[in-house]
TIVO-2410 file (N, C-alpha, C; in nm, 3 decimals):
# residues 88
REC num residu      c1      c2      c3 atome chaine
REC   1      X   3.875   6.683   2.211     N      A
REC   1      X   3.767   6.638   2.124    CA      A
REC   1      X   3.759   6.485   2.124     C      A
REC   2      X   3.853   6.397   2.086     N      A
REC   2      X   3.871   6.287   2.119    CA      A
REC   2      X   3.812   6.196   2.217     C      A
REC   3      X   3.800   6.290   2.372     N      A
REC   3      X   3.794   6.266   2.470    CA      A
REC   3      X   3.631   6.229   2.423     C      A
REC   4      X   3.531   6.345   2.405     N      A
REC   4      X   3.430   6.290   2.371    CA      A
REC   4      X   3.389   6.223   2.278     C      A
REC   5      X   3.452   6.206   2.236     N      A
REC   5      X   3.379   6.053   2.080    CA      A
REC   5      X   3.382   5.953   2.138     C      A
REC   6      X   3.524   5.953   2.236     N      A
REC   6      X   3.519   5.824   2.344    CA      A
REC   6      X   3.423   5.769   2.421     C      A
REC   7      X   3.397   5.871   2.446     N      A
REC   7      X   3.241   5.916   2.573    CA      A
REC   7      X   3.120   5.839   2.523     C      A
REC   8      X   3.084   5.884   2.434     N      A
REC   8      X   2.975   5.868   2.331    CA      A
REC   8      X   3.025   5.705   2.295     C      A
REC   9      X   3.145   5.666   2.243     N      A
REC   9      X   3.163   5.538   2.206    CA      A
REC   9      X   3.067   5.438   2.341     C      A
REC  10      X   3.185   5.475   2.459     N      A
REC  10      X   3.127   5.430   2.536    CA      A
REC  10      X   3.000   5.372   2.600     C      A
REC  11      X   2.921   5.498   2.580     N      A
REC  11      X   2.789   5.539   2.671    CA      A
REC  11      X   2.710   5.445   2.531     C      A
REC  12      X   2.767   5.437   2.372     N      A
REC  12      X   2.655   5.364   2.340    CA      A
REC  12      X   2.662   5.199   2.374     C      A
REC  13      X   2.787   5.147   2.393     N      A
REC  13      X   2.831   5.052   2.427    CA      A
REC  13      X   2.727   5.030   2.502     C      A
REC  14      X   2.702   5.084   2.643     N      A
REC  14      X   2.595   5.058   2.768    CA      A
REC  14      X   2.507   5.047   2.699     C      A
REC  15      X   2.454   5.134   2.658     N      A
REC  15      X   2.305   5.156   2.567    CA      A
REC  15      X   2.287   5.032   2.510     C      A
REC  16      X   2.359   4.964   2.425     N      A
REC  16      X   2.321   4.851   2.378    CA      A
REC  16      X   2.238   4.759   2.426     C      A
REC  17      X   2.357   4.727   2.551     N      A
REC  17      X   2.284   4.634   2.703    CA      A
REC  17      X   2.155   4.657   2.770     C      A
REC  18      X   2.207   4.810   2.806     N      A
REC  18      X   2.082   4.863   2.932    CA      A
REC  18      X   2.020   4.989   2.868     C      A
REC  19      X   1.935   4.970   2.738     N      A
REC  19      X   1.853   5.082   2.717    CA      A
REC  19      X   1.824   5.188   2.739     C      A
REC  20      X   1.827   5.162   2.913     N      A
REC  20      X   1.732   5.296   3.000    CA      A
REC  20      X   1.818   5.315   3.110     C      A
REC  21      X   1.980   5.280   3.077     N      A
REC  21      X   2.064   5.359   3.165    CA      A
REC  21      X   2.082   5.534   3.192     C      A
REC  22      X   1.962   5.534   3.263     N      A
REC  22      X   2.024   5.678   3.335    CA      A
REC  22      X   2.167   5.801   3.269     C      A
REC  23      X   2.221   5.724   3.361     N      A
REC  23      X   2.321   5.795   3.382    CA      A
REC  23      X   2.447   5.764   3.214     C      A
REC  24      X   2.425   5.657   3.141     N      A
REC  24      X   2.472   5.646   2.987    CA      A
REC  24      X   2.408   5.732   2.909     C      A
REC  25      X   2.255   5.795   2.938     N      A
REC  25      X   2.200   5.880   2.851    CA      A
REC  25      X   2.253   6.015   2.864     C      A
REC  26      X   2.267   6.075   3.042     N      A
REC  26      X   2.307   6.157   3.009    CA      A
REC  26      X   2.435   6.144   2.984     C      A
REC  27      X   2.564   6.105   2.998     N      A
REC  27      X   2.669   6.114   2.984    CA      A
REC  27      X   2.688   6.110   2.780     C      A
REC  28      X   2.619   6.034   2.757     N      A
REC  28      X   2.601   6.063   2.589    CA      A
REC  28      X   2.552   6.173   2.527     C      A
REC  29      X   2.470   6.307   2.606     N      A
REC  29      X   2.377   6.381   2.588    CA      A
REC  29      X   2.507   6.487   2.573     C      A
REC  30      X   2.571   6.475   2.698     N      A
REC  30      X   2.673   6.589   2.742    CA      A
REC  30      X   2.778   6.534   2.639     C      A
REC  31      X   2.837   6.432   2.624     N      A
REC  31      X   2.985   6.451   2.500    CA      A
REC  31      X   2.892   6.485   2.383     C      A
REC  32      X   2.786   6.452   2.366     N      A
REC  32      X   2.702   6.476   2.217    CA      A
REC  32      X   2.739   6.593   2.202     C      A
REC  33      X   2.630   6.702   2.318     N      A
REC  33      X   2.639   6.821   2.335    CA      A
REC  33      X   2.770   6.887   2.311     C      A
REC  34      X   2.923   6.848   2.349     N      A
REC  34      X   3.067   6.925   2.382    CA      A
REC  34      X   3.044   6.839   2.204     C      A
REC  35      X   3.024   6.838   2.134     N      A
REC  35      X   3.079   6.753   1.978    CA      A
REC  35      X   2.981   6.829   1.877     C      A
REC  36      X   2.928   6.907   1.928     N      A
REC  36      X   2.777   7.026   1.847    CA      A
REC  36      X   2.697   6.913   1.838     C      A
REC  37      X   2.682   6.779   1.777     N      A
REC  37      X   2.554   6.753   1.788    CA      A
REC  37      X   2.446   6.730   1.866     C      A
REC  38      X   2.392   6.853   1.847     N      A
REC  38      X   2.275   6.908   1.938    CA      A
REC  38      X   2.158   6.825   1.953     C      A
REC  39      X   2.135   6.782   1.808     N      A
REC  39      X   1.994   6.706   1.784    CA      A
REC  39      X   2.022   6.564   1.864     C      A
REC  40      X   2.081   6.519   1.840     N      A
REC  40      X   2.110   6.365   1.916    CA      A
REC  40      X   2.122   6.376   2.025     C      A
REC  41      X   2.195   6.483   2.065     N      A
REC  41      X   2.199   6.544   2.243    CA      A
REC  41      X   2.066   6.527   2.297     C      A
REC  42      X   1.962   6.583   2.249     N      A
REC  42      X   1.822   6.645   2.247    CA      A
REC  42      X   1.759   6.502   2.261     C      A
REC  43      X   1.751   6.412   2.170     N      A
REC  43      X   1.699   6.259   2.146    CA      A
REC  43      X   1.755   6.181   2.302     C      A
REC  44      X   1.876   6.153   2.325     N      A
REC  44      X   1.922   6.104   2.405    CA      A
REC  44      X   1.819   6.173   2.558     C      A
REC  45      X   1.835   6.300   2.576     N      A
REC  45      X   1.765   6.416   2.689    CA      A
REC  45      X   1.635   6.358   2.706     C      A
REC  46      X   1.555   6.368   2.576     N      A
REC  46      X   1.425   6.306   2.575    CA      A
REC  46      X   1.390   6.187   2.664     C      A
REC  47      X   1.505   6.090   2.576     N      A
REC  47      X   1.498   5.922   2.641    CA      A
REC  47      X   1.469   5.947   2.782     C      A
REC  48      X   1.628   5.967   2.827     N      A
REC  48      X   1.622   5.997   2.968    CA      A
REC  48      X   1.487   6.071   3.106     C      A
REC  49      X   1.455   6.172   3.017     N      A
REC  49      X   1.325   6.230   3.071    CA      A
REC  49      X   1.210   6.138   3.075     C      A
REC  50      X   1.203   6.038   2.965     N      A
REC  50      X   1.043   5.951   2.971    CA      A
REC  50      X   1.083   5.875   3.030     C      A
REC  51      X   1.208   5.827   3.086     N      A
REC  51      X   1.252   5.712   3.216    CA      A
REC  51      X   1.237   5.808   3.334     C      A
REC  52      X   1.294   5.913   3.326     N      A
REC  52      X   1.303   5.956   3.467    CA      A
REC  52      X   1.290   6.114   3.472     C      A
REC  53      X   1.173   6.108   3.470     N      A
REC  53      X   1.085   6.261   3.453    CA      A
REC  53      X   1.134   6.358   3.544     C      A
REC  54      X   1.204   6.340   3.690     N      A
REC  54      X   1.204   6.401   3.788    CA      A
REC  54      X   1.372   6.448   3.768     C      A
REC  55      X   1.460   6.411   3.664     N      A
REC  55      X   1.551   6.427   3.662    CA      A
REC  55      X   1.612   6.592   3.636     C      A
REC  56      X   1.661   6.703   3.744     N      A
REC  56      X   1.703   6.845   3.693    CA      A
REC  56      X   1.766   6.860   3.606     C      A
REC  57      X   1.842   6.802   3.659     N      A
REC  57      X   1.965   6.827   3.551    CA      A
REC  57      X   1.960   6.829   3.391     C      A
REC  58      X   1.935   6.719   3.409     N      A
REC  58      X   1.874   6.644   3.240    CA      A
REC  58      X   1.792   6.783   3.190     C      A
REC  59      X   1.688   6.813   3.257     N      A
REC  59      X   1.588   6.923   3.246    CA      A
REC  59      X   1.661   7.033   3.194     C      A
REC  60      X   1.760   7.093   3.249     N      A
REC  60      X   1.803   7.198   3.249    CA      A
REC  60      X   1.891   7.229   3.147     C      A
REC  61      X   1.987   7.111   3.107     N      A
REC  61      X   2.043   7.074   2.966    CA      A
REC  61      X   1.975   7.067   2.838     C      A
REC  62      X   1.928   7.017   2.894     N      A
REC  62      X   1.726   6.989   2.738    CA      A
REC  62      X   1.705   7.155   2.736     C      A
REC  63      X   1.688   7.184   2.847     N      A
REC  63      X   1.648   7.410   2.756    CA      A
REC  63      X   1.785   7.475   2.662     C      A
REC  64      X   1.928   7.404   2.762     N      A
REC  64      X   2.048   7.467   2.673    CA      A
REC  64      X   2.025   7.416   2.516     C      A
REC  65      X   1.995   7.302   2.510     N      A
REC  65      X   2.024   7.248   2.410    CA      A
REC  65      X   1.917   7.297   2.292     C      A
REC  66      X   1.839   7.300   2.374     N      A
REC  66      X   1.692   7.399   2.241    CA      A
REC  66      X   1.734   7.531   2.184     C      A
REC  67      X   1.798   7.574   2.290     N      A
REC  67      X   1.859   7.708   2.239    CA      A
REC  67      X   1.978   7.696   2.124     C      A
REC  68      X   2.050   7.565   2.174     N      A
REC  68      X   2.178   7.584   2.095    CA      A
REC  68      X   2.105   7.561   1.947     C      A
REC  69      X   2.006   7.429   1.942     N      A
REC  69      X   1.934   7.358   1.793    CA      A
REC  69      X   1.869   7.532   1.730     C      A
REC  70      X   1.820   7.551   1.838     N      A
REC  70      X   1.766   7.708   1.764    CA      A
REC  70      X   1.810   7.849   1.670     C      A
REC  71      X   1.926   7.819   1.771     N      A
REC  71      X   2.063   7.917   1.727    CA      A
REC  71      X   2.101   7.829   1.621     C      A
REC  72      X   2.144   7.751   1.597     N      A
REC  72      X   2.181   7.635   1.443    CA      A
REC  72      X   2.121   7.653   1.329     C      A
REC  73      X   1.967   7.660   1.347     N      A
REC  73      X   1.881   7.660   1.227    CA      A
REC  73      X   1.887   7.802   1.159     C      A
REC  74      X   1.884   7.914   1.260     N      A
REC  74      X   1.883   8.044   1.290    CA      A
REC  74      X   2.023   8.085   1.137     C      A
REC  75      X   2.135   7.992   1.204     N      A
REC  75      X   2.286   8.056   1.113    CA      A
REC  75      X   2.254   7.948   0.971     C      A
REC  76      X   2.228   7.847   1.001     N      A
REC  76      X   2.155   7.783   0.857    CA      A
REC  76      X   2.069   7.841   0.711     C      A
REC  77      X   1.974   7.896   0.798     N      A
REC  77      X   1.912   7.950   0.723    CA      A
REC  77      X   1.952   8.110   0.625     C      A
REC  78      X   2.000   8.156   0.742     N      A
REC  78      X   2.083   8.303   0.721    CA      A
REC  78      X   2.190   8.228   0.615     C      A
REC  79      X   2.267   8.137   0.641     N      A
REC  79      X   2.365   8.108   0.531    CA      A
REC  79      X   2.303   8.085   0.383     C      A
REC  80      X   2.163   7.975   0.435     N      A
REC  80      X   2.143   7.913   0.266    CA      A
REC  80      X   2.048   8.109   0.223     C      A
REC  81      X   2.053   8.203   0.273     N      A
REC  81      X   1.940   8.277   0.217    CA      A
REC  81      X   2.079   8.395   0.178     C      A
REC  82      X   2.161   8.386   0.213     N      A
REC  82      X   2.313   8.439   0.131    CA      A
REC  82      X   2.353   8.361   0.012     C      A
REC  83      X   2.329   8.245   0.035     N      A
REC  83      X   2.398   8.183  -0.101    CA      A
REC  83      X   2.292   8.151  -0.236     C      A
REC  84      X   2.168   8.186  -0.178     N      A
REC  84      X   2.071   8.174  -0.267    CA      A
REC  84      X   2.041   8.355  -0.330     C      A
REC  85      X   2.088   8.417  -0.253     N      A
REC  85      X   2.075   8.572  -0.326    CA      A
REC  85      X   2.207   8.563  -0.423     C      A
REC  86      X   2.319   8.481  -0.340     N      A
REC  86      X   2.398   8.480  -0.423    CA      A
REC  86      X   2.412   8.420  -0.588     C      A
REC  87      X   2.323   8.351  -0.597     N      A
REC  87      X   2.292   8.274  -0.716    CA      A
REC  87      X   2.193   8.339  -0.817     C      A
REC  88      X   2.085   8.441  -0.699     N      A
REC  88      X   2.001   8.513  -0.814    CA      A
REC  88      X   2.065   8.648  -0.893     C      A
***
């Protein structure tokens, strides 16, 4: 776990400098992604795509990651609609 906070430390480090580093977006996308946060994963994916539209990979991570944000809201909601029966 460690390993990626590092990652992410890192990759924003670049980011600071070089905005529209490629290869810092995704590498921030993917420890985001291995750390659950999906949504920032997703933001970072984006970036990367309006620099470099032609990118697969990136592409193909951006669908995992919709699924994972999807699946999230999905157990969210199911939780707050247990704890709210639980209260009535």
């Amino acid at each position: 776990l460690g390993d990626w906070h590092q990652a992410d430390t890192a990759c924003g480090l670049v980011l600071k400098e070089e905005p529209e580093n490629v290869k810092a977006l995704f590498r921030r996308a993917r420890a985001l992604q291995e750390m659950g946060e999906y949504r920032e994963a997703e933001q970072s994916l984006r970036k990367l795509l309006e620099i470099d539209k032609e990118n697969k990979e990136a592409s193909r991570m951006l669908v995992k990651l919709r699924q994972s944000v999807k699946s999230e809201v999905e157990q969210q909601r199911s939780m707050f609609s247990r704890m709210a029966r639980g209260l009535g």
